[in-house]
N, C-alpha and C positions, 0 to 999 in steps of 0.2 A: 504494500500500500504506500501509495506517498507521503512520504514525512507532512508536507506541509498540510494534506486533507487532514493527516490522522491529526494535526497538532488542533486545527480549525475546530473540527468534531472534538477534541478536549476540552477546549476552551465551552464550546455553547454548555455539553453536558455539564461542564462544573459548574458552570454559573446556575443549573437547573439543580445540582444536586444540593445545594444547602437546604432546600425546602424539605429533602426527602432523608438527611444526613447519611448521605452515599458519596462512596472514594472512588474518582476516576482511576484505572491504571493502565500503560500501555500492556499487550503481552510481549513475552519475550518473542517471538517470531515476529512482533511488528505486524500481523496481519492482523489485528481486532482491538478491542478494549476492553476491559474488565472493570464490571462497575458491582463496588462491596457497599452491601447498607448497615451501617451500625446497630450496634445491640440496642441502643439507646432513639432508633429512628422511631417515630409514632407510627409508623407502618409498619413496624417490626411489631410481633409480640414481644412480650417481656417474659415469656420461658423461651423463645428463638435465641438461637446462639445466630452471630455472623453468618450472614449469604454472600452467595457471589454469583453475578448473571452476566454470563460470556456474549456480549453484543460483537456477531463477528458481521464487520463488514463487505465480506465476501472478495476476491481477490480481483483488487482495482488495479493491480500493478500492470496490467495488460493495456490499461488505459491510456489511447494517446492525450500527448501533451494538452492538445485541444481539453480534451474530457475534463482532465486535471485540472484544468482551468477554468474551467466552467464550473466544474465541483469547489473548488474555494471561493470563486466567487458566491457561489449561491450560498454559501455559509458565512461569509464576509457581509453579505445582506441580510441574512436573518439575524448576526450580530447587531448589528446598526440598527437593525429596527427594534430588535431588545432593549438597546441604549436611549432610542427615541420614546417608548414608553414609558421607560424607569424617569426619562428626564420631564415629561408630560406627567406625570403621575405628581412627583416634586412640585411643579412647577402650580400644578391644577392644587394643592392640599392647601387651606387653608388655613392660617394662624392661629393657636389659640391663644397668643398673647395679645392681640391689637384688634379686638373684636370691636367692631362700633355698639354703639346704643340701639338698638333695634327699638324706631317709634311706636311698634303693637304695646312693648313691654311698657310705655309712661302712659299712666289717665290722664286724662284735666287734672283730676286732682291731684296728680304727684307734680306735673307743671307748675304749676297752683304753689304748690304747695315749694318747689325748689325753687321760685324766685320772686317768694313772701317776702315781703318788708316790713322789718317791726316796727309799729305802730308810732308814732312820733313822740318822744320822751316827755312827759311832763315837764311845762314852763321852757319849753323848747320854742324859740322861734322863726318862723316860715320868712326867709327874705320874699321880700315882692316886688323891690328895685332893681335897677339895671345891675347884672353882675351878684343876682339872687339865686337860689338853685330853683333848678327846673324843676315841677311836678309830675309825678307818674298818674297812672292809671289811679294809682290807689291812693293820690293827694300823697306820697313823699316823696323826699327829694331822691334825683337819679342822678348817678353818674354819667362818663361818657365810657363807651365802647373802648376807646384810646387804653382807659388808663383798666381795663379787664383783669380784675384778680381770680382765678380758679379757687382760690380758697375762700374769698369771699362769696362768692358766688356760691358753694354747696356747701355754705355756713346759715343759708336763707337768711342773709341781710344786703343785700344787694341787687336791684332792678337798674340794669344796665340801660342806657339810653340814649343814642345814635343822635351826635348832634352836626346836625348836617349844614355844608355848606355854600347849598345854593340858596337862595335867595325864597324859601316856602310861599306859597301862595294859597288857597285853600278853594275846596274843588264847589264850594259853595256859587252857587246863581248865574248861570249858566246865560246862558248865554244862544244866541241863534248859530253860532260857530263865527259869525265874523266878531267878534269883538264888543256885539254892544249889548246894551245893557236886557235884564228882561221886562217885562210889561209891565205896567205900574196894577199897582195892588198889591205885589206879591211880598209886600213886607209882613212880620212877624208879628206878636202882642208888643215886642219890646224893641220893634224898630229892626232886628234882625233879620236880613234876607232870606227868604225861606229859597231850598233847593227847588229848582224847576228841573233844568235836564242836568247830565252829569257831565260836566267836561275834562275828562281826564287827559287833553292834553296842560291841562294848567299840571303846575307842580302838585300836588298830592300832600295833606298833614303828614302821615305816616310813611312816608318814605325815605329811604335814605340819598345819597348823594346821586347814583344812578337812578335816574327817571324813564322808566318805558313809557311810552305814552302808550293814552285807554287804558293800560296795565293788564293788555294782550300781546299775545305773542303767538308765533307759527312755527313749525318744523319742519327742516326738510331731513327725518329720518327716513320719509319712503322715497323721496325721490331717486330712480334711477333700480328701487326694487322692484324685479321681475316676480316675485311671491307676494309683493302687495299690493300688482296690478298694472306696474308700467311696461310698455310697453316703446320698442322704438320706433316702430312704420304706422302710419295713418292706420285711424280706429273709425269703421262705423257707429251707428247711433246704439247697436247691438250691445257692442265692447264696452259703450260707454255707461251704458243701462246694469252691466256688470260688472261695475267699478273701475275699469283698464284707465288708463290716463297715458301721456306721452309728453314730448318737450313742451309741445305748444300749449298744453294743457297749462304745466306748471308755470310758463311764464306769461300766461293771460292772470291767472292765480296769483302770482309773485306780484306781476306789476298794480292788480288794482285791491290790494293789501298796502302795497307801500302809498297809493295816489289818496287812501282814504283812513290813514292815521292809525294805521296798526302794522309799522315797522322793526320792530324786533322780529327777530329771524336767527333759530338757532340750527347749527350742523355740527357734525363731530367730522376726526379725520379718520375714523370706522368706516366713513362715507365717502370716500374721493371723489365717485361720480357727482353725488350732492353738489360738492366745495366744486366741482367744473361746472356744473349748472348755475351757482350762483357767481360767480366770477363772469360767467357771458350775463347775464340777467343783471347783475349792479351796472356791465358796462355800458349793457344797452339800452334796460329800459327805461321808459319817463317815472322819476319820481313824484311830477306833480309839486305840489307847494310845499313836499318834503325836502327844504333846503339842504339838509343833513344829511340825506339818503339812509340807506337801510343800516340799522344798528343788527352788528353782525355778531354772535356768539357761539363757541366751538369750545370742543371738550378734549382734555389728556383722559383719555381713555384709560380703566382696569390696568397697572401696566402688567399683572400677572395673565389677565385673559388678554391683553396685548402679546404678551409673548408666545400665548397656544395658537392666537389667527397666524401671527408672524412667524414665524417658528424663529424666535430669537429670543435672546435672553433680557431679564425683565429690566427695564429704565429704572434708572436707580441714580440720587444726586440731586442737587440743585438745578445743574447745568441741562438735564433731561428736558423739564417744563419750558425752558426760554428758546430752546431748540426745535421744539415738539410745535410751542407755537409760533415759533417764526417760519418753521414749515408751512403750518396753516393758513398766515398770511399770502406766503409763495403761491399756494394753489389757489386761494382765493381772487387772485391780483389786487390785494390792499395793503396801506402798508401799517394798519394796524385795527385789529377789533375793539367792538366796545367793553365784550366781557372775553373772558377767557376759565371753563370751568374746569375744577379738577374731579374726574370719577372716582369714589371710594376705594383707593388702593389695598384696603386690608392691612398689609405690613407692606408699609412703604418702606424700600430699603437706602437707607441713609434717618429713618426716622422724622417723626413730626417738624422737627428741624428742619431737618432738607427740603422737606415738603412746603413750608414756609417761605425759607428765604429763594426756593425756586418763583415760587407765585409774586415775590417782592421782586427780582430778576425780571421778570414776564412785564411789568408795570414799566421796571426803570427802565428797561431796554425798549422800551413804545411800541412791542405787540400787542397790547392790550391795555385799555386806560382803567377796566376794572377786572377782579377776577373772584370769583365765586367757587361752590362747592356741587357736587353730585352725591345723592343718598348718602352724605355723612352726619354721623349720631352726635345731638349734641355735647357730649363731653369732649371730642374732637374740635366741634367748631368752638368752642369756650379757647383752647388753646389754639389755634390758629388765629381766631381774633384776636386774643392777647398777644404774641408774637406779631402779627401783621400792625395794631395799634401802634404799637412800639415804634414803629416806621414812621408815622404818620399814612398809613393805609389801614384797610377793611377788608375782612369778607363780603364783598356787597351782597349775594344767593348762595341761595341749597334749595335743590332741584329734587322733589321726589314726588312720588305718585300720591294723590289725594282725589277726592270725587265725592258727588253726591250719594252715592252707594257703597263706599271703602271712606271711610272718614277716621281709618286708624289710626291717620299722621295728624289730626287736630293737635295733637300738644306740643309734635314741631313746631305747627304754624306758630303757636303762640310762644314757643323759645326761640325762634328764629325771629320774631319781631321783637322781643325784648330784646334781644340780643344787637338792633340793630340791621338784622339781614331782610332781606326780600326774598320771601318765598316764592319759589317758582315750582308751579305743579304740573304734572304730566299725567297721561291716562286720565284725563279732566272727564272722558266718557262712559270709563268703566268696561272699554270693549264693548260700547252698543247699551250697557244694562242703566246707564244714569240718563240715556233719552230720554226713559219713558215710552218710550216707541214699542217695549212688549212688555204686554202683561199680559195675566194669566185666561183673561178672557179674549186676547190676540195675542199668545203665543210668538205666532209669526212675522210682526210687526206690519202687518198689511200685504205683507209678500207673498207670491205665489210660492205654494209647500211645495219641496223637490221630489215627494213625491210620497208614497203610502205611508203611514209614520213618522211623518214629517211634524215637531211639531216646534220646530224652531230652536232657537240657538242655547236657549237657557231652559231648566226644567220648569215645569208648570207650578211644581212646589213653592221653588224658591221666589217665582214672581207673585204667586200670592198671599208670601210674607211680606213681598213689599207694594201690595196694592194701598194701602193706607199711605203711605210716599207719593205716590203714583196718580193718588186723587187731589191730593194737595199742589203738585205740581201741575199739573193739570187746571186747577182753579184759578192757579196764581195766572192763566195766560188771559182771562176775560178781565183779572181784577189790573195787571199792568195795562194793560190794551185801552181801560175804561182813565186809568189815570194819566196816560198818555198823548189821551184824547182829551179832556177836559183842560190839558195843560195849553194843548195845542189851540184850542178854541179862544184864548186869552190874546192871542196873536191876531195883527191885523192882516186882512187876505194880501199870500203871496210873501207874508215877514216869517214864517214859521218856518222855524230848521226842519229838517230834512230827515225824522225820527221814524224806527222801524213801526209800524201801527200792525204788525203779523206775527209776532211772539210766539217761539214752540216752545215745544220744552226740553228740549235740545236749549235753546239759548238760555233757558231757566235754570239747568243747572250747569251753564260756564258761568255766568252772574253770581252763582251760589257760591262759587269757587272763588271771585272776584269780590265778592260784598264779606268774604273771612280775608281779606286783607291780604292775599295770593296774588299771582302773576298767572293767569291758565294759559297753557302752551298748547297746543294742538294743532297734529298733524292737518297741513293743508295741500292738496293733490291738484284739484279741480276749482274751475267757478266755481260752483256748487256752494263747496265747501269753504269758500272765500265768502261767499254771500253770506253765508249762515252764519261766521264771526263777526262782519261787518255790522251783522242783523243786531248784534247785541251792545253796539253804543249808542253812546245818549240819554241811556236811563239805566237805573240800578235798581237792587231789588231794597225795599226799606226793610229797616228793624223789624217788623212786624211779621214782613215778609218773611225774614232767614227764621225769625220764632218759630214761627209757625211750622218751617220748613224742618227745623232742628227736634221741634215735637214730632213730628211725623217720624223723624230716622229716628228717635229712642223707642219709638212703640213697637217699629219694624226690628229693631234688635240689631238698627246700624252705626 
């Protein structure tokens, strides 16, 4: 046999035999292998003394060169793919040192309750002069983000408090969209303007130094996916009736998103095609009275599930982030975004450090003028904001799934705003289930069933847990439509903005997500679906509204 097969076949079997605790040996003719299993293998009995099982591999020495060659190569490959899985195996295991917070695991009340402020000292006095402390929610004074202590903070005496540096404006009285004023009447008991429409391109009370305007946002995570529908060559009315989309799609979509005040725009570099979609679409198309053009946001990706798509080893360092997103500028043709997000690393290697002064790196080097977070637990954003503080920078987001129907992350929302951050949520639809579009008495959401036992996409059960949800939202579209109208009626013919009076409920719960003080993102493919965002400025749902709304999800058990 030839040395270097027999040596090839050694190697794999040893490497197999530690699981079995079995000793490779040549024989002495050099024509086979002898594999012994210990007294001690779990495959042994334990009254078994030592075996031995003569693996002959039959005599290869007649083998020309060719063969021989062929035969180590092909053991040369199943080595390497050995080594590929041991290193994917590694690569795939997760930490159990650097686990984030998982938001199922905090209530409101444990929110609540970690960043209580105790009650203001007796004979303690409230400055109310310039140069006095700010008031919180709960009438005491806050600090600023900047000055972030981690031990104060899960000492429950400290309500952090984002003090921002643009010039606040308050989203109060709205306005026709040009600039003037609203109708007379509409003052308050106490002289205070009462809300008419909602104008969220003004600055915002609660927001920090990044301002999305409307405080809507789009995604291009599908563009350019074949699994969610697109498509590259010209689509009949067939294709389009079942969801398919194509370029032209996205940049009819893209451009009148940007011409009507809902300009944020996130992609990842997961995405390539996406990041070349938007780089022809910023060049070419009309932004309309958006002087500023598209506010453009991209993500460092997992860099662990980066290294299983890439087969390379995982980003690791400061220097990774300012790299990663200067690439992303490259592909975009810009020469710098407005946010730049990082995905929850797990164990980021260079640690919470690294990871910081990468994100300060990304800022000073003018890739990005802000940079935010991806599904990271609060305990993490407490130290990264304190770190980045430090700088004179922020976490301005944290990006995680929230909806009318999954309301697990509610105590994010409310630590990420204490903290300063802008929530920004994803899966704002629930996969179809927060429309409203099926319930248990339409299953199939009005759609033709594909065929005998057809009975739609979610069980009959589950949607008639949440038919009490279901009729509420539902109400709420005659009670906004009626107060919409009456507002509209105040106007002289021809002076009235230009407000949606067709309310689904589809837009009822992206507002729901928007009236808890969120950023809703969702995926935008088609007109369609451009319309239907567009559908939801100008009016917001009131307090009474989300009450109502928030009684309904406790009774449904959401």
């Amino acid at each position: 046999m030839a040395p270097s097969v027999l040596s090839a076949l050694a190697v794999v079997l040893a490497a197999a035999s530690s699981a079995a605790a079995l000793s490779v040996h040549r024989r002495p003719d050099g024509r086979g292998i002898i594999c012994r299993r210990s007294p001690t293998s779990p495959l042994a009995s334990s009254a078994s003394a030592s075996s031995s099982t003569l693996l002959n591999l039959g005599p290869l020495d007649d083998l020309s060169d060719y063969g021989q060659g062929r035969q180590t190569s092909e053991l040369d490959s199943l080595i390497s793919k050995r080594d590929q899985i041991r290193q994917q195996k590694i690569a795939n295991t997760k930490p159990d040192d650097d686990t984030p917070v998982v938001a199922e695991e905090m209530s409101e009340e444990d929110i609540a309750a970690l960043f209580a402020k105790k009650k203001a000292r007796e004979g303690e006095a409230v400055g109310a002069g310039d140069g006095g402390n700010e008031e919180g929610d709960d009438g005491t004074a806050a600090g600023g983000a900047a000055g972030l202590d981690v031990d104060d903070l899960f000492s429950k005496d400290y309500v952090p408090d984002f003090k921002t540096r643009r010039s606040g404006a308050s989203n109060r009285g709205l306005s026709r969209g040009d600039g003037s004023a609203p109708p007379d009447g509409e003052e308050g008991e106490d002289g205070e303007d009462v809300p008419l429409f909602v104008d969220w391109l003004k600055d915002y009370d609660d927001e920090n130094e990044l301002h999305v305007p409307n405080r809507l946002g789009f995604s291009a995570v599908d563009w350019g996916n074949e699994k969610a529908g697109f498509a590259s060559g010209k689509l009949k009315k067939k294709d389009r009736k079942e969801g398919k989309f194509n370029k032209a799609d996205l940049r009819k979509a893209y451009e009148k998103l940007q011409q009507n005040g809902i300009s944020f725009v996130e992609t990842s570099e997961s995405n390539p095609l996406a990041e070349a979609f938007l780089q022809k679409f910023i060049a070419e198309c009309e932004h309309g009275s958006n002087d500023k053009g598209a506010l453009v946001a991209s993500t460092f990706p997992n860099p662990w599930k980066h290294a299983l798509k890439t087969r390379s080893l995982p980003r690791r360092g400061a220097t990774a982030l300012a790299a990663a997103a200067e690439q992303d500028c490259d592909r975009m043709g810009i020469s710098s975004m407005t946010l730049y997000q990082v995905q929850n690393p797990w164990y980021y290697l260079g640690g919470t450090t690294a990871l910081a002064e990468g994100m300060l790196d990304v800022i000073s080097d003018d890739h990005s003028r802000y940079v935010g977070c991806v599904d990271v637990g609060v305990s993490k954003l407490v130290k990264l904001q304190r770190r980045l503080g430090a700088d004179g920078e922020f976490v301005a987001t944290n990006q995680f799934e929230f909806s009318l129907t999954n309301r697990k992350s509610m105590g994010t929302i409310e630590a990420c705003r204490k903290l300063g951050i802008t929530p920004v949520c994803t899966n704002v639809l629930d996969g179809g289930l927060a429309t409203g579009k099926y319930t248990s008495t339409n299953p199939t959401g009005g759609e033709v069933s594909k065929g005998e036992g057809d009975m739609g996409p979610y069980p009959v059960r589950k949607l008639e847990k949440l038919d009490a949800l279901f009729k509420v939202q539902n109400g709420l579209i005659d009670k906004v439509n009626r107060r919409i109208g009456d507002r509209l009626m105040k106007y002289e013919s021809g002076q009235a903005p230009k407000i949606n009076r067709d309310i689904t409920t589809t837009q009822i719960a992206i507002n729901y997500v928007r009236a808890k003080g969120a950023v809703p993102l969702l995926p935008v493919n088609n007109v369609k679906m451009a319309n239907e965002l567009l559908g939801c400025l100008g009016w917001d749902l009131t307090e009474e509204d989300v009450e109502e709304i928030d009684k309904a999800c406790k009774s449904c058990g959401v």
